[in-house]
C-alpha atoms as a printed R data frame, in Angstrom:
    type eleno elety resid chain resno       x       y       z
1   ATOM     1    CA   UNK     A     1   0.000   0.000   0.000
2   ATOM     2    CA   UNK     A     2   1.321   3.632  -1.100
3   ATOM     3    CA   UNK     A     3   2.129   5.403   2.417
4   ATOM     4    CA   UNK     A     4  -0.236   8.768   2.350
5   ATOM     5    CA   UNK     A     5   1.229  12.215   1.297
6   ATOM     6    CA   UNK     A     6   0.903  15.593   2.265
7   ATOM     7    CA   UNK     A     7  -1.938  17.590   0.866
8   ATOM     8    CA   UNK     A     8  -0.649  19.252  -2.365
9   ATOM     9    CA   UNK     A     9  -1.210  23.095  -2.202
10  ATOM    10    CA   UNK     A    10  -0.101  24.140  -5.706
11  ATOM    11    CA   UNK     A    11  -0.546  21.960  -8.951
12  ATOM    12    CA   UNK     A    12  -0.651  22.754 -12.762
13  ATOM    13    CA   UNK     A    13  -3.592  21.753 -14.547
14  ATOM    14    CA   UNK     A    14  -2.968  18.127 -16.191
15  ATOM    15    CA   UNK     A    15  -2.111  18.533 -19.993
16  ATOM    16    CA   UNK     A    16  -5.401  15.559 -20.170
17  ATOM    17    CA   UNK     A    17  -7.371  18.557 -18.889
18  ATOM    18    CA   UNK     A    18  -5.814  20.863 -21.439
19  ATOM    19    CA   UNK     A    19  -5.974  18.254 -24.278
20  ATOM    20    CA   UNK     A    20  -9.566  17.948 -23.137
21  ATOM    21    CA   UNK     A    21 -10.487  21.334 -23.778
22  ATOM    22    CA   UNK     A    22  -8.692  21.521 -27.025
23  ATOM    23    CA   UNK     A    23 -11.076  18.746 -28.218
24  ATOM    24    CA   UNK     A    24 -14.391  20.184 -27.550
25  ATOM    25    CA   UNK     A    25 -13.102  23.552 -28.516
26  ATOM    26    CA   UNK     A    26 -12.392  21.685 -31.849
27  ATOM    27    CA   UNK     A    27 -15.810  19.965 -31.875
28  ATOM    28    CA   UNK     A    28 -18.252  22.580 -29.944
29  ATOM    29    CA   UNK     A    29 -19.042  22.949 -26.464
30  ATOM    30    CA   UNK     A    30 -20.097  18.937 -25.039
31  ATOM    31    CA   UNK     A    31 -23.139  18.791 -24.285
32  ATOM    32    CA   UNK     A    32 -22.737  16.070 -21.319
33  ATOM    33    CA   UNK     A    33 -20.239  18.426 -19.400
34  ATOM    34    CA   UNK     A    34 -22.022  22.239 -20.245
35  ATOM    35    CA   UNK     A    35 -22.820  24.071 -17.585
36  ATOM    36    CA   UNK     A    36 -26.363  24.471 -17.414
37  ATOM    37    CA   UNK     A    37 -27.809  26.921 -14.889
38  ATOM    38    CA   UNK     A    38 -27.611  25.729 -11.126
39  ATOM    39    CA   UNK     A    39 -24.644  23.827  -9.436
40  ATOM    40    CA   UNK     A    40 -21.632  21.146 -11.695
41  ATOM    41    CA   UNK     A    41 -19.474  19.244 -10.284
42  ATOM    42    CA   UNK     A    42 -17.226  17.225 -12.261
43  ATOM    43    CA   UNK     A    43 -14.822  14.579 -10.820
44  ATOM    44    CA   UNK     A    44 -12.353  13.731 -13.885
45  ATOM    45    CA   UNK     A    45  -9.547  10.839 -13.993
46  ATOM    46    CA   UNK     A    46  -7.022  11.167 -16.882
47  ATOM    47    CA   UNK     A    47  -4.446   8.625 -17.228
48  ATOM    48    CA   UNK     A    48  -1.347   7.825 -19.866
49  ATOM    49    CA   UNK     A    49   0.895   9.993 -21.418
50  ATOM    50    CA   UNK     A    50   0.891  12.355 -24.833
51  ATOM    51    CA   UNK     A    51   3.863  12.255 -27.442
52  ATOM    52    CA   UNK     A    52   5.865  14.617 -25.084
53  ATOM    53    CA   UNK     A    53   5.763  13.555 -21.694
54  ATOM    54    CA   UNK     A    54   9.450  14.778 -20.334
55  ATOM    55    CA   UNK     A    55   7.830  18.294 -20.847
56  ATOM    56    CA   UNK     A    56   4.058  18.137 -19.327
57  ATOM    57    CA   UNK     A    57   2.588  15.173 -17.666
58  ATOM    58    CA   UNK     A    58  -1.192  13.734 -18.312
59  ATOM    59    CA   UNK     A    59  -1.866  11.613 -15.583
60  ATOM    60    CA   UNK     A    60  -3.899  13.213 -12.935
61  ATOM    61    CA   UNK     A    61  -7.121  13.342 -11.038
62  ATOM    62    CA   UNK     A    62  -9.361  16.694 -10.684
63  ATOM    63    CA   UNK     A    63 -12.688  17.954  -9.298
64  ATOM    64    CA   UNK     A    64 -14.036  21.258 -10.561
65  ATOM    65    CA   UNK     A    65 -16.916  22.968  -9.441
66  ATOM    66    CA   UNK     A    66 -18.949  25.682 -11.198
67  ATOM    67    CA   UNK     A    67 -19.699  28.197  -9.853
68  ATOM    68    CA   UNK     A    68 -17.053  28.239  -7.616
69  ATOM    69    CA   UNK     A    69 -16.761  27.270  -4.407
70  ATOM    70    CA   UNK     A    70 -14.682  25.280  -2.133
71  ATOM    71    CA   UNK     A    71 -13.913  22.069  -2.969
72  ATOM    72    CA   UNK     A    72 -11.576  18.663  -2.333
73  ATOM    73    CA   UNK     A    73 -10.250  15.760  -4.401
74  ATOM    74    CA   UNK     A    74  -9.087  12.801  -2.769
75  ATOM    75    CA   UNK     A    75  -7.787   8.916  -3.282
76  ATOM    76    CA   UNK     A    76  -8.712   6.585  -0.959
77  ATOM    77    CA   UNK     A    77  -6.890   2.907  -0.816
78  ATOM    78    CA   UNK     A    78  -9.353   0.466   1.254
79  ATOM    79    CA   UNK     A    79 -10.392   2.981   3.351
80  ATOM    80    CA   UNK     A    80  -7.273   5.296   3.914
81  ATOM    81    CA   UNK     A    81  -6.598   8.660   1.886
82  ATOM    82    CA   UNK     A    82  -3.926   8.513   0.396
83  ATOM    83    CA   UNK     A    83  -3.740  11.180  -1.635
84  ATOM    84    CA   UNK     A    84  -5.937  14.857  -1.154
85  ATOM    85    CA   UNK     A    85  -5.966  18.243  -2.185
86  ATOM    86    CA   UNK     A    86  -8.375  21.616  -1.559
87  ATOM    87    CA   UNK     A    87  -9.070  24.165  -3.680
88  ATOM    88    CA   UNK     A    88 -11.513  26.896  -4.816
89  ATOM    89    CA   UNK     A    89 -13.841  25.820  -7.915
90  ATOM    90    CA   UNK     A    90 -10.769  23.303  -8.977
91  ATOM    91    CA   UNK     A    91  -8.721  21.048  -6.917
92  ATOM    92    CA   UNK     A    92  -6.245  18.436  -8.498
93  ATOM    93    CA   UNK     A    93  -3.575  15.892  -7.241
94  ATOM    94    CA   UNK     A    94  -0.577  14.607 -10.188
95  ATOM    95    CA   UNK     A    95  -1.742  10.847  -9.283
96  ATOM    96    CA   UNK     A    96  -4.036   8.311 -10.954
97  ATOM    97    CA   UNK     A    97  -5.594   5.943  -8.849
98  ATOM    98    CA   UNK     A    98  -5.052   2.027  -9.062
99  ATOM    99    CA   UNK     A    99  -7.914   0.130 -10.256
100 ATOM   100    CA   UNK     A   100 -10.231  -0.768  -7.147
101 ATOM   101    CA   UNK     A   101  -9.200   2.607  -5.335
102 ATOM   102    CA   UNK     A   102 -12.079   5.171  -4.758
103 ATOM   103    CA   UNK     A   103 -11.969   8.810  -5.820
104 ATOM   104    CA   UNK     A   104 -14.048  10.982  -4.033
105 ATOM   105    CA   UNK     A   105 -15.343  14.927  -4.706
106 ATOM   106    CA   UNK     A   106 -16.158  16.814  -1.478
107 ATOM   107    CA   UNK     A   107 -17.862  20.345  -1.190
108 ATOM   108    CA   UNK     A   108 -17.343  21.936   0.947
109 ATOM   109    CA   UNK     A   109 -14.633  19.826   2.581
110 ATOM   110    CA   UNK     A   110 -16.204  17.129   4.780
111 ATOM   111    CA   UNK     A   111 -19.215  16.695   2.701
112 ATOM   112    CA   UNK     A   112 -19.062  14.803  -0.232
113 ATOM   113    CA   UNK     A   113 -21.039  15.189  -3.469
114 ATOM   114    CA   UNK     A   114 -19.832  12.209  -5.519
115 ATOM   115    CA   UNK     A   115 -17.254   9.083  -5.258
116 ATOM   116    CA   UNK     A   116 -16.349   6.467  -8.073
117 ATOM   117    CA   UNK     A   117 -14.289   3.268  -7.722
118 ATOM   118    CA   UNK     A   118 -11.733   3.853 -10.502
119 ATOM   119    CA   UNK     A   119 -12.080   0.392 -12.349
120 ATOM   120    CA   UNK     A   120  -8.963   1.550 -15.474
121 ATOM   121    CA   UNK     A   121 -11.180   2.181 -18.107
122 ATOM   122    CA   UNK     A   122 -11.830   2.842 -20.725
123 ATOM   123    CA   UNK     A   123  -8.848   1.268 -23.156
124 ATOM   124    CA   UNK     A   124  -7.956   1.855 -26.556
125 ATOM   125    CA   UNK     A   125  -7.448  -1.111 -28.702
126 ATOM   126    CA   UNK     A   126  -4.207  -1.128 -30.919
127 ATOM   127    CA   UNK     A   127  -5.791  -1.156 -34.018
128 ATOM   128    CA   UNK     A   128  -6.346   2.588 -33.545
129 ATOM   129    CA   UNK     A   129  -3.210   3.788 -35.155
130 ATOM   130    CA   UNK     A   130  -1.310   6.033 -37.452
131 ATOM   131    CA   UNK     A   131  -2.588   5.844 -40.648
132 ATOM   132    CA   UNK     A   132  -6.207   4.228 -39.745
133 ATOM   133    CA   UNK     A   133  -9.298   5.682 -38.869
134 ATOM   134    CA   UNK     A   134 -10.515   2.730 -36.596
135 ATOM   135    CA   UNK     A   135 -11.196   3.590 -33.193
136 ATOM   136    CA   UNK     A   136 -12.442   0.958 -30.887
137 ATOM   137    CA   UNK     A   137 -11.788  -0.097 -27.033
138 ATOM   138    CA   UNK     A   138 -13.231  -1.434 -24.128
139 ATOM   139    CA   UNK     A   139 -15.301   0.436 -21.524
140 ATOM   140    CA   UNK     A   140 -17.556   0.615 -17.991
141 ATOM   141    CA   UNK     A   141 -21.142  -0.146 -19.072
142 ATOM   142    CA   UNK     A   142 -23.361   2.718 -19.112
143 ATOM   143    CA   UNK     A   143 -21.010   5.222 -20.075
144 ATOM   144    CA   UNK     A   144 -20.985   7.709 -22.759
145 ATOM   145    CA   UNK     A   145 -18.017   7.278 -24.949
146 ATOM   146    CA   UNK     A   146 -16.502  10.304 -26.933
147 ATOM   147    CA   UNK     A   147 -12.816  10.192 -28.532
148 ATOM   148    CA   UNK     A   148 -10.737  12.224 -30.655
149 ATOM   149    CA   UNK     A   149  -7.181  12.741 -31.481
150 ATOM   150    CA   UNK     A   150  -4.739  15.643 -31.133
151 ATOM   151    CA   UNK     A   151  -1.095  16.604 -32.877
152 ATOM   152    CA   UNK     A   152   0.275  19.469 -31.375
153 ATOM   153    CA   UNK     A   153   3.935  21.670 -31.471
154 ATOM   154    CA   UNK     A   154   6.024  22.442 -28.377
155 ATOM   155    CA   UNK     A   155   6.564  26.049 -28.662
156 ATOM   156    CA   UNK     A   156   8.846  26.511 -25.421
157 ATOM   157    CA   UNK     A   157  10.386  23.909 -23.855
158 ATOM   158    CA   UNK     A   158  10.920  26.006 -21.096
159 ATOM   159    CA   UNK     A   159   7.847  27.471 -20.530
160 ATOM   160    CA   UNK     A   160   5.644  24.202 -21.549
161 ATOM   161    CA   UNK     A   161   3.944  26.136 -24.406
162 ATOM   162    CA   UNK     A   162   2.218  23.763 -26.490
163 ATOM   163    CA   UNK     A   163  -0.002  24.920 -29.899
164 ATOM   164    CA   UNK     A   164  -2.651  22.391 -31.463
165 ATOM   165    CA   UNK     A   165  -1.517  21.599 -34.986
166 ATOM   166    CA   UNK     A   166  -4.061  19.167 -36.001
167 ATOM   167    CA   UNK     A   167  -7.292  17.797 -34.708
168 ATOM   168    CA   UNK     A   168  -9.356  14.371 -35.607
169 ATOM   169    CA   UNK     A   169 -13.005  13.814 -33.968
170 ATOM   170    CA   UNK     A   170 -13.838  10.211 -33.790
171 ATOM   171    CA   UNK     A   171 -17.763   8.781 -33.795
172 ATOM   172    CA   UNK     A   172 -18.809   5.598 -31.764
173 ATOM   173    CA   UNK     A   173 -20.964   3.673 -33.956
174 ATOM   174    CA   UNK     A   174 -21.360   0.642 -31.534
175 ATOM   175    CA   UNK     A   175 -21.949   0.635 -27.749
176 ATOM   176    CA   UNK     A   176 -22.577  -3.018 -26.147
177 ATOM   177    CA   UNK     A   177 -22.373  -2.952 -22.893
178 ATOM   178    CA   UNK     A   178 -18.230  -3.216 -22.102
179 ATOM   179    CA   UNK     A   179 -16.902  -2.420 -25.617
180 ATOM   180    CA   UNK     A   180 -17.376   0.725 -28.230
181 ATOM   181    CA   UNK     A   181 -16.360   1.149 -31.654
182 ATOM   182    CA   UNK     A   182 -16.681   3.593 -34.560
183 ATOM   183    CA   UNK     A   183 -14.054   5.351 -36.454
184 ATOM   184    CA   UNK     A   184 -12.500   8.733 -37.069
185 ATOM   185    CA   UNK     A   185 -13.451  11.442 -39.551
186 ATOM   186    CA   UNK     A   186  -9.995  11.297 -40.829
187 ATOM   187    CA   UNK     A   187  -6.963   8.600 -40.428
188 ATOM   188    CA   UNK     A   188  -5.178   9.319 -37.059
189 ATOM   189    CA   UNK     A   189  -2.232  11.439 -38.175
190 ATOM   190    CA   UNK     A   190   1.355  11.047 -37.390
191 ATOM   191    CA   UNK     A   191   2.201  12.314 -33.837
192 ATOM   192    CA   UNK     A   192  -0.993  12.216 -32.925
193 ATOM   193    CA   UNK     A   193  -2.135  11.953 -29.020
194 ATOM   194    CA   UNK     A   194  -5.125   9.780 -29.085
195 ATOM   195    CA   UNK     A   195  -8.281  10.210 -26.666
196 ATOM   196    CA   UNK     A   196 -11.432   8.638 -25.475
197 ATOM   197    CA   UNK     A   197 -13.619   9.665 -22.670
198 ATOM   198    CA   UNK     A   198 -16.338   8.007 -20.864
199 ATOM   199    CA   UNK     A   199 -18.665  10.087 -18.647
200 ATOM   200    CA   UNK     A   200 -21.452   9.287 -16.639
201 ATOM   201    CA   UNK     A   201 -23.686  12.394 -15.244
202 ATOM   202    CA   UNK     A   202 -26.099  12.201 -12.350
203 ATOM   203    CA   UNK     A   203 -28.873  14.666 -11.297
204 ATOM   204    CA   UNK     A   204 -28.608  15.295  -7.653
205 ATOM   205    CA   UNK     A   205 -31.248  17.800  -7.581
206 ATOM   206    CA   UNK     A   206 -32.981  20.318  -9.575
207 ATOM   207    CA   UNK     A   207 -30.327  22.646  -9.312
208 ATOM   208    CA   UNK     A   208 -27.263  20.121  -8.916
209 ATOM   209    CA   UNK     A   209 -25.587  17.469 -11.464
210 ATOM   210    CA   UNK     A   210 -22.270  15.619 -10.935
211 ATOM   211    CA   UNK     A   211 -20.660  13.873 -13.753
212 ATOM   212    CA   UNK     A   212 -17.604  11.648 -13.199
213 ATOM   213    CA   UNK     A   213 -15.604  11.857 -16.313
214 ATOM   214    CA   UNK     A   214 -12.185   8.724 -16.807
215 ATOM   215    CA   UNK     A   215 -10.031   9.235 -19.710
216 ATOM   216    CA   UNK     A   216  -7.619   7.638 -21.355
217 ATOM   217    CA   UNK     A   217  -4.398   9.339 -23.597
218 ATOM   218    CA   UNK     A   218  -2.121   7.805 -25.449
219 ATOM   219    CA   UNK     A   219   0.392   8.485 -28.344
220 ATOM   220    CA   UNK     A   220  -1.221   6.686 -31.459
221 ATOM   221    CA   UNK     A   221   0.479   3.276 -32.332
222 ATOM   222    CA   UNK     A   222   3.133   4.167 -35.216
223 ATOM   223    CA   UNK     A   223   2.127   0.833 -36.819
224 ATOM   224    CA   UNK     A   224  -0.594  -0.451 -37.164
225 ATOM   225    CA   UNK     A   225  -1.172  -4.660 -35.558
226 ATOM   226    CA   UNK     A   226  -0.765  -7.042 -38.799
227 ATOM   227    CA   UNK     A   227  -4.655  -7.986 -40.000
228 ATOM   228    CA   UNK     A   228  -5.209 -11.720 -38.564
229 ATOM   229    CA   UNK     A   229  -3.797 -14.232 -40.958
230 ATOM   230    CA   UNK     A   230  -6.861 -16.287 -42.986
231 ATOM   231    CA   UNK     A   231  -7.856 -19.454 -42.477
232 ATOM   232    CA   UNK     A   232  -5.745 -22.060 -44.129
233 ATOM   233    CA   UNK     A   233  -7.324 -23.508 -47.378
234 ATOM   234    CA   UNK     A   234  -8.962 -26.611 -47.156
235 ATOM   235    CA   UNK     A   235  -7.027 -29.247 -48.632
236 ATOM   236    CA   UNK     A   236  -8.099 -30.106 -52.140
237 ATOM   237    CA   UNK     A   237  -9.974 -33.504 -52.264
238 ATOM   238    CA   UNK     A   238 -10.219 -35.834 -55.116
239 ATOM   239    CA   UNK     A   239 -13.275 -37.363 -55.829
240 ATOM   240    CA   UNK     A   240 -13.878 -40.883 -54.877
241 ATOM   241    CA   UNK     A   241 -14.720 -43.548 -57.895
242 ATOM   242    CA   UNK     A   242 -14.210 -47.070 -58.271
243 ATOM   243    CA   UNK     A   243 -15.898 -50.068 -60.949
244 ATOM   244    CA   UNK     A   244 -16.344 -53.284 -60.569
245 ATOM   245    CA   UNK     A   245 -13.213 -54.715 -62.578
246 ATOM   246    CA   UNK     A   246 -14.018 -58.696 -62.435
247 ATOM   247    CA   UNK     A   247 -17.383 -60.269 -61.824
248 ATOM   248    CA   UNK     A   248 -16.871 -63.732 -59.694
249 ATOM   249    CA   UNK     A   249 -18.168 -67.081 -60.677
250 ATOM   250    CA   UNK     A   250 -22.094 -67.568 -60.645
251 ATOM   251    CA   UNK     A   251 -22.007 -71.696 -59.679
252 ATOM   252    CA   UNK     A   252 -23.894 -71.958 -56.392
253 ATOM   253    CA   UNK     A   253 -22.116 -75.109 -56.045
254 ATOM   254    CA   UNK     A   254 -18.498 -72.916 -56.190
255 ATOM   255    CA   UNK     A   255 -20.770 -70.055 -53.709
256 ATOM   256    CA   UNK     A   256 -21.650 -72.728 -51.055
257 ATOM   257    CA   UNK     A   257 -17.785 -74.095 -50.969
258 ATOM   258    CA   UNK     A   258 -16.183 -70.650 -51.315
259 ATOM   259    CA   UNK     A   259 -17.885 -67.916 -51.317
260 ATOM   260    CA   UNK     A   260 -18.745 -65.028 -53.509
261 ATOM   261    CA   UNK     A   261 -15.241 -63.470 -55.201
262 ATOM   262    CA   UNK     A   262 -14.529 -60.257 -57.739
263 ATOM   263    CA   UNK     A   263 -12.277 -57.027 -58.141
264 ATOM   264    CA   UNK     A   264 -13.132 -53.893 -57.427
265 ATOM   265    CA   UNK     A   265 -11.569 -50.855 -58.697
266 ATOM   266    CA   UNK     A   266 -10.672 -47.687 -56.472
267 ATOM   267    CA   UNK     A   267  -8.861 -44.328 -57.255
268 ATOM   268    CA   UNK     A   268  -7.661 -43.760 -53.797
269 ATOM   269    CA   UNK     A   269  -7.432 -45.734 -50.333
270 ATOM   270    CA   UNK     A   270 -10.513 -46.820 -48.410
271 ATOM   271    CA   UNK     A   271 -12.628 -49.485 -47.480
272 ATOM   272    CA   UNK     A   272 -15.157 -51.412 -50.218
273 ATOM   273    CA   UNK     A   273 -17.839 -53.253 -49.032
274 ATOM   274    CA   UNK     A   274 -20.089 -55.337 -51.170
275 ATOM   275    CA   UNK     A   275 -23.839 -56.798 -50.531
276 ATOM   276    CA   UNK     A   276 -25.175 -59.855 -52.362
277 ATOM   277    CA   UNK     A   277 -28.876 -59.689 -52.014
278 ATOM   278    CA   UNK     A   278 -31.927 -62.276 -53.361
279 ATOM   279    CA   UNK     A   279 -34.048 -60.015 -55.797
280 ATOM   280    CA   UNK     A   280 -37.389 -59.300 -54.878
281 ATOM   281    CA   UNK     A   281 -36.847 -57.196 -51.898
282 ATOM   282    CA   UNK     A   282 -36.113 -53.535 -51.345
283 ATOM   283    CA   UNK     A   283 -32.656 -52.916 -51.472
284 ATOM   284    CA   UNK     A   284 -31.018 -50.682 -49.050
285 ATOM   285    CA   UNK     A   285 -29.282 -47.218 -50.469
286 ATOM   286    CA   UNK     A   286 -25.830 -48.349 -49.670
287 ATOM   287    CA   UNK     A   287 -23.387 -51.691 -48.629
288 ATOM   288    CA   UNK     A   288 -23.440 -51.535 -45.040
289 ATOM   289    CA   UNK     A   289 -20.064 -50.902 -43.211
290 ATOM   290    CA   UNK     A   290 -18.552 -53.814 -41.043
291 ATOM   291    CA   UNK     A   291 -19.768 -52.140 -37.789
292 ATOM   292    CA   UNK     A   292 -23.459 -51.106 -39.593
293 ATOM   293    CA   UNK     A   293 -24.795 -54.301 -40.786
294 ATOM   294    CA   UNK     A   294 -28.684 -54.359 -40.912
295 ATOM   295    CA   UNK     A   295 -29.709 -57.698 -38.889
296 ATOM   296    CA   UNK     A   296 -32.890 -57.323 -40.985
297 ATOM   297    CA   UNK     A   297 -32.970 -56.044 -44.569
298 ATOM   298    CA   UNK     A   298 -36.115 -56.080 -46.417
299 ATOM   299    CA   UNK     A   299 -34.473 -58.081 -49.398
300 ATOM   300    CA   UNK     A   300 -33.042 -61.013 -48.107
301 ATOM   301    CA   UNK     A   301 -28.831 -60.891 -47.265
302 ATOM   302    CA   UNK     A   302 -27.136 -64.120 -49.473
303 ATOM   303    CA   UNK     A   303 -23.561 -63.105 -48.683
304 ATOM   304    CA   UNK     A   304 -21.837 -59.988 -47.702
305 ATOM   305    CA   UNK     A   305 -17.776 -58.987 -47.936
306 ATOM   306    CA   UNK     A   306 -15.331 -55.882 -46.945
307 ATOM   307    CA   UNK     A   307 -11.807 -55.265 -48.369
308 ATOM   308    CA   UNK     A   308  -9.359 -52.668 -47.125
309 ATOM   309    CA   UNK     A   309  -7.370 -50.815 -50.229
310 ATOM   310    CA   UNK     A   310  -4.377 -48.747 -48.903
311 ATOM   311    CA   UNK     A   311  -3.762 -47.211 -52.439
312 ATOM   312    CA   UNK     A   312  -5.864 -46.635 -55.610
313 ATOM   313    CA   UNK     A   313  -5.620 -50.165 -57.448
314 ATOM   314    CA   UNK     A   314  -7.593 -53.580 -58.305
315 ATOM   315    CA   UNK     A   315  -8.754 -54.976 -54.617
316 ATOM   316    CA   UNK     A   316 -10.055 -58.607 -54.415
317 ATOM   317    CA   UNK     A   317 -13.121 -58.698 -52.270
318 ATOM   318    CA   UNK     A   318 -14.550 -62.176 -50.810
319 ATOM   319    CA   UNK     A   319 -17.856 -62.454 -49.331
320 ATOM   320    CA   UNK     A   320 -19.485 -64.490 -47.248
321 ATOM   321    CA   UNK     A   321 -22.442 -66.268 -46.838
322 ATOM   322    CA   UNK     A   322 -24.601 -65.489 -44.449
323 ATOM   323    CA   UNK     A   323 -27.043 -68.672 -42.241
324 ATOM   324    CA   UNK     A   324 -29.888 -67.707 -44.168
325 ATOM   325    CA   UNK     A   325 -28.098 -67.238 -47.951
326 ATOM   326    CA   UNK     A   326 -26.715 -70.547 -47.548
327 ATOM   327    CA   UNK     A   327 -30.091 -72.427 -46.768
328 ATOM   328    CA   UNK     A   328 -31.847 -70.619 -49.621
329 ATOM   329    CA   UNK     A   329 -28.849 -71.252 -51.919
330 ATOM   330    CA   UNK     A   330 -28.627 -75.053 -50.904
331 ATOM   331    CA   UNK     A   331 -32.698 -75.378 -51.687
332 ATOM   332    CA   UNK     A   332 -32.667 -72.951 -54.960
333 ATOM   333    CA   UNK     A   333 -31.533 -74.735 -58.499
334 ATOM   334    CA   UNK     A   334 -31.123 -70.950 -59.725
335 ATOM   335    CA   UNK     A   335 -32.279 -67.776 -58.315
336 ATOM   336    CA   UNK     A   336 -31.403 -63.661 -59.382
337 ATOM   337    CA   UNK     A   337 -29.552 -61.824 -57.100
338 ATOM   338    CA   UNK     A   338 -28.148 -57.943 -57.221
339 ATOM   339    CA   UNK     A   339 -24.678 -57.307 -56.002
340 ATOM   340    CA   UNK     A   340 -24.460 -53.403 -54.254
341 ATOM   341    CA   UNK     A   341 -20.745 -52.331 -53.753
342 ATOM   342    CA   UNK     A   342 -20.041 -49.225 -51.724
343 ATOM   343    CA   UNK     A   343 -16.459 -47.106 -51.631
344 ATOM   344    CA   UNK     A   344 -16.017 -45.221 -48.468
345 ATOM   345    CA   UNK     A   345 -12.763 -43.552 -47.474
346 ATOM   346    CA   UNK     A   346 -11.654 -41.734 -43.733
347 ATOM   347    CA   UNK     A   347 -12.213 -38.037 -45.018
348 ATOM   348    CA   UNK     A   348 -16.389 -39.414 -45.706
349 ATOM   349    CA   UNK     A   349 -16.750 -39.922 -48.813
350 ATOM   350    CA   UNK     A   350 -18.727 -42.692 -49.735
351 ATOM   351    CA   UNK     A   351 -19.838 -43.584 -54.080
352 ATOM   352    CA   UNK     A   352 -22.246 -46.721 -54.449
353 ATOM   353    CA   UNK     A   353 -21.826 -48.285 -57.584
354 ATOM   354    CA   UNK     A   354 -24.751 -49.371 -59.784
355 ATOM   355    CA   UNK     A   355 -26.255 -52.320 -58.751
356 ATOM   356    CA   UNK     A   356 -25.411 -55.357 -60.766
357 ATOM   357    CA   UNK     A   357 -27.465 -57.998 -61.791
358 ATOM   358    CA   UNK     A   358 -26.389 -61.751 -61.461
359 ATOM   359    CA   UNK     A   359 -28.491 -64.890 -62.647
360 ATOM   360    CA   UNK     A   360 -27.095 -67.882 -60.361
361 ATOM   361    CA   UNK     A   361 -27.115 -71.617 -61.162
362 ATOM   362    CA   UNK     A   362 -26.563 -74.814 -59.621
């Protein structure tokens, strides 16, 4: 914990302050901070640094008060003032507080008007940079959001004179709850000092309003974050085909001994699979896979094979008779049967050939 400091008596106005007033003098008179008849108070955090920060600093935390009057700023850390100052219509200390510290706006001192817990926003996102107009961040819900940049030439070095040289308003298209984003009226220019300001005002009374105002400056990015690479192209996939290259023998004498045996054709590696049904039935739209086998098929199942091809080539395939092919093939002296061959490989692609007719004799 920061030990607690004397109360400052003397302090310059924050060049945030003065940077602030360039901007609506650039833009018109805001309307969330005029003075409307009656009492405004206005607590105000700035925090970062401009493009010349060995000759005025930004950082600093002030209350103001119009019409004037006296007045107090303080910091408190968990209870504990750390930092405090007094004033007449404007009292400032040269510190920012850390996020989860309170600042707190009395008038007169001892009764206080308004305190916020300083929570570090809002933020400006990289992309907002030299040479872009993008202007985006993150922010507290329910403030109003206003940015703009600045360029401006150091006239005395030793006197702190600064002149504004250039000027860029921004406008926040987009406000969801934490984040904001718009763009400026103009790229950010080279140099540039970079702004946005959230403010939240409250009514007291009638007569009274306080607005808590946290702001963030920074020197614009000099270059701008490389866009996001794109997503890789997919990999180009050949189509799958295949043929039947050999039809097997039709003897059911040679089927009850052996099996059912042909060739099958493939352009790539996968799996074939091959159904020999009794014709009559409805077919199914596809050879099932080893681990997919219909137990019931509405055309009856004679013999069914699988074959593994690691390459594109000529692939044997042998299938089996099933209980029930065998007893109607050991009772039939010929019968018609369709053969339905299916190519499937890993990446999913699956081709069914055209069903082939086969007459089969004893």
């Amino acid at each position: 914990m920061r030990t607690p400091r004397a109360l400052v008596t003397h302090i310059s106005l924050p060049l945030g302050a003065v940077l602030s007033a360039l901007a609506l003098a650039g833009i018109g008179a805001n309307p969330a901070l005029a003075w409307n008849h009656g009492t405004n108070y206005t607590l105000e955090v700035v925090e970062g640094e401009n493009t010349i920060p060995a000759y005025e600093p930004v950082a600093g935390t002030v209350a103001k008060v119009e019409p004037e009057a006296p007045l107090a700023v303080s910091i408190v850390h968990n209870g504990t003032t750390v930092y405090k100052n007094e004033g007449y219509g404007w009292a400032g200390v040269p510190q920012v507080p850390q996020s989860g510290e309170t600042v707190v706006l009395e008038s007169p001192v001892g009764h206080v008007i308004g305190s916020n817990v300083y929570d570090g926003m809002p933020t400006i996102d990289p992309s907002t940079c030299v040479g872009s107009a993008n202007f985006e961040g993150d922010n507290t819900s329910g403030f109003t959001v206003e940015g703009s940049y600045i360029t401006y030439t150091l006239l005395s070095a030793k006197h702190h004179d600064i002149k504004k040289s250039g000027f860029g308003q921004a406008q926040v298209k987009t406000l969801t709850g934490t984040s904001f984003g718009g763009s400026f009226l103009a790229p950010v220019a080279a140099g540039a000092t970079v702004m946005v300001r959230e403010s939240l005002k409250t009514q007291l009374s009638s007569e009274v309003t306080y607005t808590y105002v946290s702001e963030r400056v920074e020197p614009a990015n000099a270059t701008c974050p490389a866009p996001p690479s794109p997503p890789p192209s997919p990999p180009l996939v050949t189509p799958l085909q295949g043929a039947l290259a050999t039809l097997g023998h039709t003897k059911i004498r040679l089927l009850l001994k052996s099996g059912y045996r042909d060739q099958v054709t493939i352009n790539q590696a996968g799996a074939i699979t091959q159904d020999l049904y009794l014709r009559g039935g409805k077919l199914p739209a596809a050879a099932a896979s080893a681990h997919k086998h219909r137990k019931s098929p509405p055309a009856l199942l004679l013999a069914h094979g699988t074959a593994s091809a690691g390459a594109a080539g000529k692939v044997g395939v042998v299938l089996k008779l099933t209980a029930a092919g065998r007893r109607k093939l050991e009772s039939s002296g010929s019968l018609s049967a369709i053969l339905l061959t299916t190519l499937r490989t890993k990446n999913g692609q699956i081709d069914t050939l055209a069903p082939k007719s086969l007459t089969l004799h004893r």
